[in-house]
C-alpha positions as CSV (number, residue, x, y, z in Angstrom):
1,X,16.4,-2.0,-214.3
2,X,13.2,-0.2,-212.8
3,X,12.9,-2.4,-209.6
4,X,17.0,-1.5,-209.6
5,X,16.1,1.8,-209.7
6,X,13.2,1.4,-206.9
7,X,15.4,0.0,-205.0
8,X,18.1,2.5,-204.7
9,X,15.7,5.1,-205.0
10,X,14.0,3.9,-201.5
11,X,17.7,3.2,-200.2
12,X,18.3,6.9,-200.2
13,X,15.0,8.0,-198.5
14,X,15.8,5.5,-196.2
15,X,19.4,6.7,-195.7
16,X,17.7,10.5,-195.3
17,X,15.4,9.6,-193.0
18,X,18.0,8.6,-190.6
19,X,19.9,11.5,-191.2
20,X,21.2,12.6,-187.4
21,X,23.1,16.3,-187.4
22,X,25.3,17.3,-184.6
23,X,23.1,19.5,-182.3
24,X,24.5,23.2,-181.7
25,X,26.2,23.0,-178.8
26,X,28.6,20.7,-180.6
27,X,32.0,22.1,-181.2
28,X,34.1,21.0,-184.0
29,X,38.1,20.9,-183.9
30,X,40.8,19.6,-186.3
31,X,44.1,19.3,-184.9
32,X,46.6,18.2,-187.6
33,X,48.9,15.3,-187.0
34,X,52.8,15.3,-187.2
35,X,51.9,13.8,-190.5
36,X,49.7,16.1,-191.9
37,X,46.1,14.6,-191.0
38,X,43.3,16.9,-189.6
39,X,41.6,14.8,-187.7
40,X,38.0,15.5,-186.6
41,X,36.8,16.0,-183.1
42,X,33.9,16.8,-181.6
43,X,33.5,18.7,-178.1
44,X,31.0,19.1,-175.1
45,X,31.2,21.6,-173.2
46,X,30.6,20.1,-169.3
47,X,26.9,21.1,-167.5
48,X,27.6,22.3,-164.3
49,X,29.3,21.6,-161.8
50,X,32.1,20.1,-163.2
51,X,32.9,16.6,-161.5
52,X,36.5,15.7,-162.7
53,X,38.8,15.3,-165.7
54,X,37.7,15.6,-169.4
55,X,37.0,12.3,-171.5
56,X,38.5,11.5,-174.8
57,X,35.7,8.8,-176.6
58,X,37.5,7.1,-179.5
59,X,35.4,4.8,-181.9
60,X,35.9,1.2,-183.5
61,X,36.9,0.0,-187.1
62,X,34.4,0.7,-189.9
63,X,33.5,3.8,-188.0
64,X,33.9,7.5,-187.3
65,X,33.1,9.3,-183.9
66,X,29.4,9.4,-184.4
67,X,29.2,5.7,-182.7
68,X,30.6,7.1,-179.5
69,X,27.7,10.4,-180.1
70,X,24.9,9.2,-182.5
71,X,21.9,10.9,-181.3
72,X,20.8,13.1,-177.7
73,X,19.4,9.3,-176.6
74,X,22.0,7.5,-177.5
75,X,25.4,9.4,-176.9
76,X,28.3,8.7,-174.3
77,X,29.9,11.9,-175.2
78,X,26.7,13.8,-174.7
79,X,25.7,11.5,-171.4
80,X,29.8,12.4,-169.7
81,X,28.7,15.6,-170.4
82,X,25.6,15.9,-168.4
83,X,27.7,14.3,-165.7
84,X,30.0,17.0,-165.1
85,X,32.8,16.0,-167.6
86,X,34.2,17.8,-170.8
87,X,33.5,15.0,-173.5
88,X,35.3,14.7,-176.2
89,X,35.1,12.4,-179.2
90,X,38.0,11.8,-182.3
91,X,37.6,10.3,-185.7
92,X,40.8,8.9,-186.3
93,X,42.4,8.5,-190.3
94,X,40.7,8.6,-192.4
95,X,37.4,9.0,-191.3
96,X,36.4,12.5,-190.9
97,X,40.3,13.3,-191.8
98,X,41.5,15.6,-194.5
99,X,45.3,14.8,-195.7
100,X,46.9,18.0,-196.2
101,X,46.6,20.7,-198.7
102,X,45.1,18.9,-201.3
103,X,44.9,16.0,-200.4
104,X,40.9,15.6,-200.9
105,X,38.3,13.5,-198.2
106,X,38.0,10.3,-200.3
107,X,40.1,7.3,-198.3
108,X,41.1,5.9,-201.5
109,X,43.5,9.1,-202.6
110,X,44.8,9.0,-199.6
111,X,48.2,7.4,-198.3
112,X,48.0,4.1,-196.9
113,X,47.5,3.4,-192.8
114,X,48.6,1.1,-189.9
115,X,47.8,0.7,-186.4
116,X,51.2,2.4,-186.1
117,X,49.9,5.3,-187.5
118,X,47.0,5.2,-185.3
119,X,49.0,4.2,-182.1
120,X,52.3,7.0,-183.0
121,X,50.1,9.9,-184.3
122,X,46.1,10.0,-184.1
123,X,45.9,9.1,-180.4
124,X,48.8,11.1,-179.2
125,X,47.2,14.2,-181.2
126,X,44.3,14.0,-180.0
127,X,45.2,13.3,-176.3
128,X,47.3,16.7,-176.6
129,X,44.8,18.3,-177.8
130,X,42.1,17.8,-175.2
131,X,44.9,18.8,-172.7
132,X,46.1,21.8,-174.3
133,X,42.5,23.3,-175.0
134,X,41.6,22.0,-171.3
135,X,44.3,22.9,-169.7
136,X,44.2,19.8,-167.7
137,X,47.5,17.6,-167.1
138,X,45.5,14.7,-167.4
139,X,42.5,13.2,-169.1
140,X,40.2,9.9,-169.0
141,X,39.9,7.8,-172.3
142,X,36.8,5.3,-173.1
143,X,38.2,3.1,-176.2
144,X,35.4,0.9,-178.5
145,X,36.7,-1.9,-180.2
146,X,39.6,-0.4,-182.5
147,X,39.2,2.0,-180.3
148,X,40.5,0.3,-177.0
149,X,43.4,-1.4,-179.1
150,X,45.2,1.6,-180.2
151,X,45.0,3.3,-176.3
152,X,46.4,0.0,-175.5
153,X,49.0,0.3,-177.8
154,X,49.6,3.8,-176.9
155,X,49.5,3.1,-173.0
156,X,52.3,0.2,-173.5
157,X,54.7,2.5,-175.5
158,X,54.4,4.7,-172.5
159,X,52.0,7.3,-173.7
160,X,51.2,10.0,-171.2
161,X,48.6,12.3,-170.1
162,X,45.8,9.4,-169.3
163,X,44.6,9.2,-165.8
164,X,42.3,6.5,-166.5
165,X,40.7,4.4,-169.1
166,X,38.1,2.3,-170.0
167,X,38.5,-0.2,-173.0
168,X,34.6,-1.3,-174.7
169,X,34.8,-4.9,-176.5
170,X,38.3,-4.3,-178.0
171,X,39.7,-7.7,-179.1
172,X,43.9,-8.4,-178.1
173,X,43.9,-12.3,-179.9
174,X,42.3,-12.8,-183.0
175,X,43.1,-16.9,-183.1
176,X,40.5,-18.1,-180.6
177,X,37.8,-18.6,-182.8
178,X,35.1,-16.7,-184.5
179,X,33.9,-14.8,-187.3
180,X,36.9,-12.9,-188.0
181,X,39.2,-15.5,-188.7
182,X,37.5,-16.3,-191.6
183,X,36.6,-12.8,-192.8
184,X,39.7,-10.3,-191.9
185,X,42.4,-12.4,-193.6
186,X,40.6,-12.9,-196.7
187,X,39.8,-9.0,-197.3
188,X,42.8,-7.8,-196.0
189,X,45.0,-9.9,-198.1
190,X,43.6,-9.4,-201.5
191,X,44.3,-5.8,-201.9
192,X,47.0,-3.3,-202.1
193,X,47.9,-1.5,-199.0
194,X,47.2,1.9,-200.2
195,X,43.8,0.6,-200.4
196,X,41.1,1.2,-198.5
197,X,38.0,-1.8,-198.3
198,X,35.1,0.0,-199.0
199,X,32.7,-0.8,-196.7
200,X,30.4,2.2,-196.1
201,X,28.0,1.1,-199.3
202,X,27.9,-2.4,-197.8
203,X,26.8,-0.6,-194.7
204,X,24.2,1.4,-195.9
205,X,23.0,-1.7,-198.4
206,X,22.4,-3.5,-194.9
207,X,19.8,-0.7,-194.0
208,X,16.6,-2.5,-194.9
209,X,17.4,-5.6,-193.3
210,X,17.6,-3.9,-190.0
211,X,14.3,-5.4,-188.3
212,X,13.2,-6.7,-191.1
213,X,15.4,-9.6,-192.0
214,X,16.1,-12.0,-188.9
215,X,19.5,-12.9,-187.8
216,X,21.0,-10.7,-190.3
217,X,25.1,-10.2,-190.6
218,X,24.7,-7.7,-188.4
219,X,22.3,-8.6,-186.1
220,X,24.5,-11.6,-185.9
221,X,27.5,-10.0,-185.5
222,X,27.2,-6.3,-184.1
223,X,24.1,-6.4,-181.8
224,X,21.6,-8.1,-179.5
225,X,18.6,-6.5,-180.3
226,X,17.1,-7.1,-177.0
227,X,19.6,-4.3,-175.9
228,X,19.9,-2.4,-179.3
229,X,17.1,-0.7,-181.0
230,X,16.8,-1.5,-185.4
231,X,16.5,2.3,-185.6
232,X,19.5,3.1,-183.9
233,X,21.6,0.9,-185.9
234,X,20.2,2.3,-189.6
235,X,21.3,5.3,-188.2
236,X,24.8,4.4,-187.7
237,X,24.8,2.8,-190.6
238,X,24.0,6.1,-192.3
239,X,26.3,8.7,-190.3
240,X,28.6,6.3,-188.2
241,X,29.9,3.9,-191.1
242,X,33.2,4.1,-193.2
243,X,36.0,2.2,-194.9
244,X,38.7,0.3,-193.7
245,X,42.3,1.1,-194.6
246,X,43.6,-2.2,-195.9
247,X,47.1,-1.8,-194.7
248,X,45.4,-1.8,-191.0
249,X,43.0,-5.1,-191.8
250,X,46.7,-6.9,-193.0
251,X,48.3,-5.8,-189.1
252,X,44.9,-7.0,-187.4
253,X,44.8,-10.1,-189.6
254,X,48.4,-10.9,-188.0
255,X,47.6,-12.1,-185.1
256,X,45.3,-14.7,-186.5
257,X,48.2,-16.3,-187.4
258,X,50.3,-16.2,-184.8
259,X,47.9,-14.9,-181.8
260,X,50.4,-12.1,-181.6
261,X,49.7,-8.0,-182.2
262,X,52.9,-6.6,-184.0
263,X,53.8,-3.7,-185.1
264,X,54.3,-3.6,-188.7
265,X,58.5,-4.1,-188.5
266,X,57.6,-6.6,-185.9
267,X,59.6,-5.3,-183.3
268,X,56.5,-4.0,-180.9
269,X,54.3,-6.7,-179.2
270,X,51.5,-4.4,-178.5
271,X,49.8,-7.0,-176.0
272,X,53.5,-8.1,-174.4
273,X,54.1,-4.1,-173.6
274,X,50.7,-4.3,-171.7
275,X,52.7,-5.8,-168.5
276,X,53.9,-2.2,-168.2
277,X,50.9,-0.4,-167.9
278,X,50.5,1.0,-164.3
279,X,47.6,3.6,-165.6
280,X,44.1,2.6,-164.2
281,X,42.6,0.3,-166.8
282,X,38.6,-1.2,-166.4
283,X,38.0,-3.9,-169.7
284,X,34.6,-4.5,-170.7
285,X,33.3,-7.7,-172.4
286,X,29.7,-8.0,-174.1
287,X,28.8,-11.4,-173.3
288,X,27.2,-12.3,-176.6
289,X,29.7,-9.9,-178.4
290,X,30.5,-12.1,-181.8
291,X,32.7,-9.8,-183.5
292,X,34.6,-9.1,-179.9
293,X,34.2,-12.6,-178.4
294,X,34.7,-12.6,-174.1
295,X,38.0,-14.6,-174.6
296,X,39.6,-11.9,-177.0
297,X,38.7,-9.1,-174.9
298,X,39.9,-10.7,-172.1
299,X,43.2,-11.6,-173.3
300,X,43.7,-7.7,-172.9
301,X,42.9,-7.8,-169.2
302,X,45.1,-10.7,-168.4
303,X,47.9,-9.1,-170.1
304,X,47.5,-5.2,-167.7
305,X,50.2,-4.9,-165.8
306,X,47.4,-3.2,-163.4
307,X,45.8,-1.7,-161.5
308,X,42.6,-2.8,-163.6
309,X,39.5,-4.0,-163.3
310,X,37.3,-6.4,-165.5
311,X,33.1,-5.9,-166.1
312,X,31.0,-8.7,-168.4
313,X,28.2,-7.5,-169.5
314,X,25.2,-9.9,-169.5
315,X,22.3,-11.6,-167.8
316,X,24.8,-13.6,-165.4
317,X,26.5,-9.9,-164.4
318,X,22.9,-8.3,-163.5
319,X,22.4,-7.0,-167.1
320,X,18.4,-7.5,-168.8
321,X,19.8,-9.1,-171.5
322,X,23.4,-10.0,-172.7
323,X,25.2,-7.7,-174.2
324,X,26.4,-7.6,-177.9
325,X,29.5,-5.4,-179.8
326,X,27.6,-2.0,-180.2
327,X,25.5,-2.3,-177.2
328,X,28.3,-1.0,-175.5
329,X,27.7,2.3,-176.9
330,X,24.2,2.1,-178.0
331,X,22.2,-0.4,-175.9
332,X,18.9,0.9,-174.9
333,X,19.8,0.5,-171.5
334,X,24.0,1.1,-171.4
335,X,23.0,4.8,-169.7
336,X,21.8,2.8,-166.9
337,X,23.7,-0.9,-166.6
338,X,27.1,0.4,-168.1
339,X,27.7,4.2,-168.1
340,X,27.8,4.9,-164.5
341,X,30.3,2.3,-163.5
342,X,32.8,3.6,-166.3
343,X,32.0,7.1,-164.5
344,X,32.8,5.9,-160.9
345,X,36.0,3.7,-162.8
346,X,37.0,6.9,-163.5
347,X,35.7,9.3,-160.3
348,X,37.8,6.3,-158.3
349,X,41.4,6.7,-159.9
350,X,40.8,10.7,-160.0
351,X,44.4,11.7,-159.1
């Protein structure tokens, strides 16, 4: 019981050291959804002169917005900024979201969620938002992982006010192989909807293998760390982690079976409606992405109706090393190999 003690005792130095607040000049927002969520969002002023539209940054599963902003070295929001744009970032339900009057912040007293939920309500509310605030007609989106699947889902049920977007390792097929197919189906399936998978202790329980522990599950599966520093993942795994609604795992787990992304009635092919899409689109793969394989991502690209454009990122593609799932957002190098094309992407389909 003492080394248990040790143990958790050391955990929650560790967890303290890595401890990242928002810096000043972050502003915080919570527009409330039709359904009564306040979601969380975090704003950046642009450094002058302003160079184009603002840009909505919206972060994966298992996470809240602090993946897209995690520290001054390691932020896209913060780095758009510097660049002349507005930057915005959103943590969808439930992460960072309070349910109406009442309602508490713990996931697990809250109402069950889909990737309906996500698609009809969180993105539209916070695309609205930017706009209204803004002023501006239209805005630029950078999607990671989950991120990327619910703008696509949002872009092929003819969601407006997007001039352009940029999707970051965001799987559309789930059945060509990988670690998720043996993972997702059984966590999703063996709980009740209303549920959410806690996964935020796991997370910070993975903190002192970080570095220390070779080919770890999440060295494995979340990042190359040739690209992505130990450091930078113990802090996400401190601010940036959180549960998983389990009603959303059960709709991602769907298309394991039948390669398809549904809505939960099954009358929406989220990747069919794709062939629709006319907004400006650039899909990013990490080359040694495990969680994202290259042939999931890029099932998303082939399904565009355009125009779009398509960017591996690894040795082969001019990158130091290839690139894995969070190195999108929080490779050592991404300001430098990745960042600027999504910013001339986006300064090329200014409208």
């Amino acid at each position: 019981m003492r080394r248990l003690g040790l143990f958790f005792a050391l955990l929650a130095c560790g967890c303290a050291a890595y401890q990242e607040p928002l810096p000043k000049e972050a502003e915080l927002h919570h527009p409330r959804t039709p359904d009564g969520w306040d979601l969380e969002m975090v704003r950046y002023a642009p450094r002058q002169p302003v160079t184009g539209r603002p840009v909505l940054l919206c972060h994966g599963i298992n996470t809240n917005g602090r993946n897209m902003d995690l520290d001054a070295r390691h932020s896209m929001a913060r780095w758009f900024a510097a660049h002349g744009r507005e930057a915005w970032t959103v943590s969808m339900r439930p992460t960072g979201a309070f349910y109406g009057p009442g309602g508490g912040t713990n996931p697990l007293s809250k109402p069950g969620y889909s990737l309906d939920d996500l698609v009809d309500l969180d993105v539209p509310t916070a695309v609205a938002y930017v706009q209204k605030v803004t002023g501006a007609p239209l805005i630029d989106y950078v999607g990671h992982s989950l991120g990327g699947i619910v703008v696509y889902g949002y872009l092929g049920q003819g969601g407006q006010g997007l001039g352009s977007v940029t999707i970051l390792g965001s799987p559309m097929r789930l059945d060509l192989g990988g670690p998720g197919d043996l993972v997702l189906p059984q966590a999703a399936g063996l709980l009740s909807t209303s549920w959410a998978l806690p996964l935020k202790g796991p997370s910070l329980l993975g903190i002192p293998m970080a570095g220390v522990v070779p080919d770890n599950p999440q060295e494995l599966l979340l990042y190359n760390p040739e690209n992505t520093s130990h450091e930078s993942m113990k802090k996400l795994m401190t601010v940036g982690a959180e549960d998983v609604g389990v009603m959303l795992l059960q709709q991602l787990a769907g298309m394991l079976k039948t390669g398809q992304l549904l809505s939960r009635d099954g009358t929406r092919d989220y990747r069919k409606a794709l062939a629709g899409v006319t907004t400006p689109v650039l899909v990013v793969a990490g080359k040694r992405d495990r969680l994202a394989m290259v042939p999931a991502v890029r099932a998303g690209y082939l399904a565009l109706g355009g125009p779009k454009e398509w960017r591996l990122m690894g040795v082969e593609n001019g990158a130091r090393a290839d690139y894995g799932h969070m190195d999108l957002i929080l490779g050592e190098r991404a300001e430098t190999e990745l960042w600027p094309a999504v910013l001339d992407f986006f300064d090329r389909h200014a409208r």
